[in-house]
N, C-alpha and C positions, 0 to 999 in steps of 0.2 A: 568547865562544862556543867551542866544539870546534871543532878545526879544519873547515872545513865540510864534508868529504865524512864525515866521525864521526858528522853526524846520520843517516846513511844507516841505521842498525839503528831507532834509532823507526820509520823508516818499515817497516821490511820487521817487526816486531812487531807494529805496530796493524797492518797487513796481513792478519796471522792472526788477528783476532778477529773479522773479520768477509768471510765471503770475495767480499760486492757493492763490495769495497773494491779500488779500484784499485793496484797496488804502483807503477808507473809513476808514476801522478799523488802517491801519498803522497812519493814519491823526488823529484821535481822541485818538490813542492812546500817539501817539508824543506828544500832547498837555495835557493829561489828567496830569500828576504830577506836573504841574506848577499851578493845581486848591489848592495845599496847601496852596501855599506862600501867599495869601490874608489873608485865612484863620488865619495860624497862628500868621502873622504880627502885625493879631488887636485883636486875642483872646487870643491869649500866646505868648507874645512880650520877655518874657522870654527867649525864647528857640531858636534856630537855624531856621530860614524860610524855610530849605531842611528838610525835614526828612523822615518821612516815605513813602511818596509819590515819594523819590528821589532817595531810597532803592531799590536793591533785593529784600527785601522781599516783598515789597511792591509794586514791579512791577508785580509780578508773583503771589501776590493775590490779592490786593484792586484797585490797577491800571488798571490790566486788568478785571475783572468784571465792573469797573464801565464805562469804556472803551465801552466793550461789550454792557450796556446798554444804554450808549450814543449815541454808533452807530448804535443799533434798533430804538432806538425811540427819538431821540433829532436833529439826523445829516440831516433824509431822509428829513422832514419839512420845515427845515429853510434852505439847501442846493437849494433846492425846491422854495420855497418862496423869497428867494434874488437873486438865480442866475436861475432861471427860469429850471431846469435841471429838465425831467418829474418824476416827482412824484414814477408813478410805475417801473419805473428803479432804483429808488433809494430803495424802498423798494425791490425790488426785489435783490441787488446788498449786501443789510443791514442783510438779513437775520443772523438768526445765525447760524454759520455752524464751523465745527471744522476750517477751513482755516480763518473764521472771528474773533474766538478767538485767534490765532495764531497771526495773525495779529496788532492787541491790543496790545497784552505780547510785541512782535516786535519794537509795535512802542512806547510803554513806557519804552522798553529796551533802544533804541538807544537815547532818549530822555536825558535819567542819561549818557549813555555811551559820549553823545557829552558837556553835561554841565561839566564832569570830569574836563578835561583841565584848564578851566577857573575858579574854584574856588576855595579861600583860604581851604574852607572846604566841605569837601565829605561825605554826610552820606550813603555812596554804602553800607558799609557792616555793617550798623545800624542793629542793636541793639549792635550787638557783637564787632564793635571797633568806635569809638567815631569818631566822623564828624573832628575831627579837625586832624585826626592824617595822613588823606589824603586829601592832600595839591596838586592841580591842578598843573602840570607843566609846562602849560603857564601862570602859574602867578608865578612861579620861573625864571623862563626864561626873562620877559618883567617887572619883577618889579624892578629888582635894588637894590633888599633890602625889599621894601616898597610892602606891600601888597596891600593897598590903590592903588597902581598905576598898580601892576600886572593886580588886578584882573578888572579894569577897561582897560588896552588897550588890555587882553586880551579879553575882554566883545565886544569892539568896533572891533578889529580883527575877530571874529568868526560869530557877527553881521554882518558886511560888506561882508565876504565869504557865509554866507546862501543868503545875500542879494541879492548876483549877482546869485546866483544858482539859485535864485527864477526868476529872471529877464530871465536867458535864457530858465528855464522852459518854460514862457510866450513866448516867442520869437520863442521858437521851437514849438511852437501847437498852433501861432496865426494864419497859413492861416488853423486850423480844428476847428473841430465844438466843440473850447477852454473850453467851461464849464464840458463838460462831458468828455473829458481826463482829467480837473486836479481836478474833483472833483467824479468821478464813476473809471477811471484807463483808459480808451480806448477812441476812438476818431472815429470818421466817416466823410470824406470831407465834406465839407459845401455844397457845389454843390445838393452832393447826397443828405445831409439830407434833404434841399430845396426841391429837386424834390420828394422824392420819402416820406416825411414828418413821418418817421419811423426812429426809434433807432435800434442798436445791442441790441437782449435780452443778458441779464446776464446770458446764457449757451452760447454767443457767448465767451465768458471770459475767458470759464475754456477750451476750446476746445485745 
Protein backbone atom coordinates (compact mmCIF):
# COMPACT_ATOMS: atom_id res chain seq x y z
CA UNK A 1 0.00 0.00 0.00
CA UNK A 2 0.96 3.96 -0.16
CA UNK A 3 1.76 5.01 2.93
CA UNK A 4 -1.89 5.36 4.29
CA UNK A 5 -2.52 8.89 4.60
CA UNK A 6 -1.30 8.98 0.36
CA UNK A 7 -4.78 7.47 -0.34
CA UNK A 8 -6.13 10.69 0.73
CA UNK A 9 -6.06 12.31 -3.04
CA UNK A 10 -8.46 9.31 -4.46
CA UNK A 11 -10.61 10.35 -1.92
CA UNK A 12 -10.74 14.13 -2.35
CA UNK A 13 -10.90 13.26 -6.76
CA UNK A 14 -13.82 10.94 -6.76
CA UNK A 15 -15.19 13.70 -4.49
CA UNK A 16 -15.30 15.89 -7.57
CA UNK A 17 -17.14 13.79 -9.74
CA UNK A 18 -19.89 13.85 -8.03
CA UNK A 19 -20.87 16.51 -5.63
CA UNK A 20 -23.98 13.99 -3.41
CA UNK A 21 -20.55 12.49 -2.54
CA UNK A 22 -19.32 12.95 0.78
CA UNK A 23 -15.41 14.02 1.11
CA UNK A 24 -15.29 13.24 4.74
CA UNK A 25 -16.69 9.81 4.42
CA UNK A 26 -14.56 9.06 1.04
CA UNK A 27 -11.46 10.29 3.36
CA UNK A 28 -12.24 8.02 6.34
CA UNK A 29 -13.13 5.54 4.43
CA UNK A 30 -9.90 5.40 2.13
CA UNK A 31 -8.10 5.02 5.33
CA UNK A 32 -10.36 2.78 7.36
CA UNK A 33 -8.64 -0.94 5.92
CA UNK A 34 -5.18 -0.14 6.68
CA UNK A 35 -6.66 0.02 10.55
CA UNK A 36 -6.00 -3.99 10.20
CA UNK A 37 -2.53 -4.20 9.36
CA UNK A 38 -1.29 -3.13 13.04
CA UNK A 39 -3.66 -5.20 14.27
CA UNK A 40 -2.92 -8.27 12.87
CA UNK A 41 0.94 -7.79 12.54
CA UNK A 42 1.18 -7.96 16.55
CA UNK A 43 -1.80 -10.27 17.28
CA UNK A 44 -1.76 -12.86 14.43
CA UNK A 45 1.82 -12.64 12.97
CA UNK A 46 0.76 -15.72 11.49
CA UNK A 47 -1.41 -14.81 8.95
CA UNK A 48 -1.29 -12.26 5.88
CA UNK A 49 -1.32 -8.34 7.22
CA UNK A 50 -4.27 -7.70 4.27
CA UNK A 51 -7.18 -9.51 4.99
CA UNK A 52 -10.47 -8.81 5.73
CA UNK A 53 -10.31 -5.38 5.86
CA UNK A 54 -8.48 -5.42 2.22
CA UNK A 55 -11.57 -7.69 1.15
CA UNK A 56 -14.88 -7.13 -0.78
CA UNK A 57 -16.45 -8.51 1.67
CA UNK A 58 -15.12 -6.48 4.01
CA UNK A 59 -15.44 -3.46 2.28
CA UNK A 60 -19.03 -3.59 1.82
CA UNK A 61 -19.70 -4.56 5.52
CA UNK A 62 -17.13 -3.99 8.24
CA UNK A 63 -15.16 -1.28 6.40
CA UNK A 64 -17.97 0.71 5.79
CA UNK A 65 -19.80 0.78 9.00
CA UNK A 66 -17.06 1.35 10.80
CA UNK A 67 -16.07 3.94 8.30
CA UNK A 68 -19.59 5.40 8.92
CA UNK A 69 -19.02 5.64 12.53
CA UNK A 70 -15.69 7.20 12.35
CA UNK A 71 -16.94 9.83 10.28
CA UNK A 72 -19.94 10.69 12.83
CA UNK A 73 -18.21 10.92 15.56
CA UNK A 74 -14.29 10.62 15.41
CA UNK A 75 -13.58 12.86 12.14
CA UNK A 76 -15.86 16.25 13.08
CA UNK A 77 -13.55 16.72 16.67
CA UNK A 78 -10.21 16.20 15.76
CA UNK A 79 -10.67 17.68 12.18
CA UNK A 80 -11.91 20.63 14.25
CA UNK A 81 -9.54 20.62 16.90
CA UNK A 82 -6.13 20.56 14.66
CA UNK A 83 -7.11 22.30 11.68
CA UNK A 84 -9.35 24.76 13.17
CA UNK A 85 -12.45 23.93 10.59
CA UNK A 86 -15.88 25.12 12.43
CA UNK A 87 -17.06 22.48 14.43
CA UNK A 88 -20.78 22.81 13.18
CA UNK A 89 -19.96 22.48 9.68
CA UNK A 90 -18.32 19.58 10.33
CA UNK A 91 -20.96 17.86 12.10
CA UNK A 92 -23.42 19.15 10.04
CA UNK A 93 -21.38 17.97 6.63
CA UNK A 94 -20.94 14.15 9.06
CA UNK A 95 -24.32 13.48 9.41
CA UNK A 96 -25.38 10.19 8.44
CA UNK A 97 -27.12 10.14 5.36
CA UNK A 98 -27.47 7.55 2.53
CA UNK A 99 -24.75 9.64 0.38
CA UNK A 100 -22.38 9.42 3.55
CA UNK A 101 -22.58 5.85 3.73
CA UNK A 102 -22.08 5.49 0.00
CA UNK A 103 -19.40 7.44 0.45
CA UNK A 104 -17.37 5.18 3.11
CA UNK A 105 -18.16 1.83 0.87
CA UNK A 106 -16.43 4.23 -2.06
CA UNK A 107 -13.63 5.13 -0.33
CA UNK A 108 -12.72 1.78 1.30
CA UNK A 109 -13.43 0.55 -2.21
CA UNK A 110 -10.85 2.46 -4.04
CA UNK A 111 -8.64 1.92 -1.19
CA UNK A 112 -8.19 -2.15 -1.99
CA UNK A 113 -8.74 -1.20 -5.62
CA UNK A 114 -5.36 1.14 -5.62
CA UNK A 115 -3.29 -1.27 -3.28
CA UNK A 116 -4.18 -4.23 -6.04
CA UNK A 117 -1.10 -3.30 -8.22
CA UNK A 118 1.50 -3.14 -5.89
CA UNK A 119 1.15 -6.33 -3.88
CA UNK A 120 2.69 -9.77 -4.16
CA UNK A 121 -0.68 -10.78 -2.44
CA UNK A 122 -4.45 -9.75 -2.79
CA UNK A 123 -6.83 -10.86 -0.44
CA UNK A 124 -9.85 -8.93 -2.82
CA UNK A 125 -11.71 -12.01 -3.05
CA UNK A 126 -11.00 -13.39 0.49
CA UNK A 127 -12.58 -15.86 1.71
CA UNK A 128 -13.26 -17.61 -1.51
CA UNK A 129 -9.75 -17.54 -3.21
CA UNK A 130 -6.62 -17.16 -1.22
CA UNK A 131 -4.51 -13.83 -0.98
CA UNK A 132 -1.67 -15.19 -2.66
CA UNK A 133 -3.21 -16.43 -5.98
CA UNK A 134 -3.67 -12.55 -6.90
CA UNK A 135 -0.35 -11.26 -7.35
CA UNK A 136 -0.25 -7.24 -8.11
CA UNK A 137 0.92 -6.40 -11.64
CA UNK A 138 3.16 -3.86 -10.88
CA UNK A 139 5.02 -6.08 -8.86
CA UNK A 140 5.33 -8.46 -11.93
CA UNK A 141 6.20 -5.70 -14.14
CA UNK A 142 9.10 -3.81 -11.84
CA UNK A 143 10.41 -7.00 -10.06
CA UNK A 144 12.66 -8.94 -12.38
CA UNK A 145 11.72 -11.98 -10.98
CA UNK A 146 12.08 -11.06 -7.33
CA UNK A 147 9.16 -10.15 -5.43
CA UNK A 148 11.18 -8.46 -2.74
CA UNK A 149 11.98 -5.71 -5.22
CA UNK A 150 8.62 -5.61 -7.29
CA UNK A 151 6.64 -5.05 -4.48
CA UNK A 152 8.95 -2.40 -3.02
CA UNK A 153 9.55 -0.08 -6.31
CA UNK A 154 6.29 -0.66 -6.94
CA UNK A 155 5.41 0.62 -3.13
CA UNK A 156 7.96 3.71 -3.82
CA UNK A 157 6.32 4.24 -7.48
CA UNK A 158 2.48 4.70 -6.30
CA UNK A 159 3.89 6.40 -3.09
CA UNK A 160 5.53 9.06 -5.10
CA UNK A 161 2.36 9.58 -7.60
CA UNK A 162 -0.24 9.98 -4.54
CA UNK A 163 2.43 12.12 -3.27
CA UNK A 164 2.47 14.63 -6.00
CA UNK A 165 -1.31 14.41 -6.32
CA UNK A 166 -1.39 15.50 -2.79
CA UNK A 167 1.03 18.39 -3.52
CA UNK A 168 -1.11 19.75 -6.33
CA UNK A 169 -4.17 19.19 -4.35
CA UNK A 170 -2.55 21.84 -1.87
CA UNK A 171 -1.42 24.08 -4.55
CA UNK A 172 -4.74 24.30 -6.20
CA UNK A 173 -6.75 25.57 -3.05
CA UNK A 174 -3.88 27.46 -1.45
CA UNK A 175 -5.11 31.02 -2.47
CA UNK A 176 -8.94 29.54 -0.65
CA UNK A 177 -10.01 29.20 2.60
CA UNK A 178 -7.58 25.53 2.22
CA UNK A 179 -8.92 23.61 5.36
CA UNK A 180 -12.34 23.47 4.48
CA UNK A 181 -11.95 22.28 0.83
CA UNK A 182 -9.65 19.62 1.68
CA UNK A 183 -11.24 18.57 4.62
CA UNK A 184 -15.52 19.25 4.32
CA UNK A 185 -15.13 19.09 -0.06
CA UNK A 186 -15.79 22.93 -0.94
CA UNK A 187 -13.96 26.19 -0.38
CA UNK A 188 -15.02 30.00 -0.01
CA UNK A 189 -12.34 32.92 -1.01
CA UNK A 190 -10.35 33.89 1.80
CA UNK A 191 -11.27 37.44 1.22
CA UNK A 192 -14.87 36.68 1.71
CA UNK A 193 -14.67 34.35 4.65
CA UNK A 194 -12.46 37.36 6.27
CA UNK A 195 -15.17 39.78 5.56
CA UNK A 196 -18.09 38.36 5.86
CA UNK A 197 -16.83 35.62 8.93
CA UNK A 198 -19.59 32.91 7.73
CA UNK A 199 -19.23 29.40 6.01
CA UNK A 200 -21.19 27.59 3.13
CA UNK A 201 -24.02 25.52 5.13
CA UNK A 202 -23.85 21.94 4.04
CA UNK A 203 -27.12 22.31 1.85
CA UNK A 204 -24.82 24.75 0.05
CA UNK A 205 -23.25 21.21 -1.04
CA UNK A 206 -25.77 19.24 -2.35
CA UNK A 207 -27.47 22.15 -4.47
Amino acid sequence: MPFTPFHYPAGYILSKTNKRLSLPGLVVGSVIPDIEVPILRIFFPGVWDHLLFHSLLGVFTVCTLLAVVVTRFIYPPIISLIFGVDRGELDDVCRVTPSLIVSCMLGALFHVLVDIPMHPFNPTLWPWVSPNEIVGPLVIILGGGSVFWGFTRAHILLSVIMGVLGIVILIVNINKNLWEEIWLGYNIPVENHERTGTNHSSSEIWD
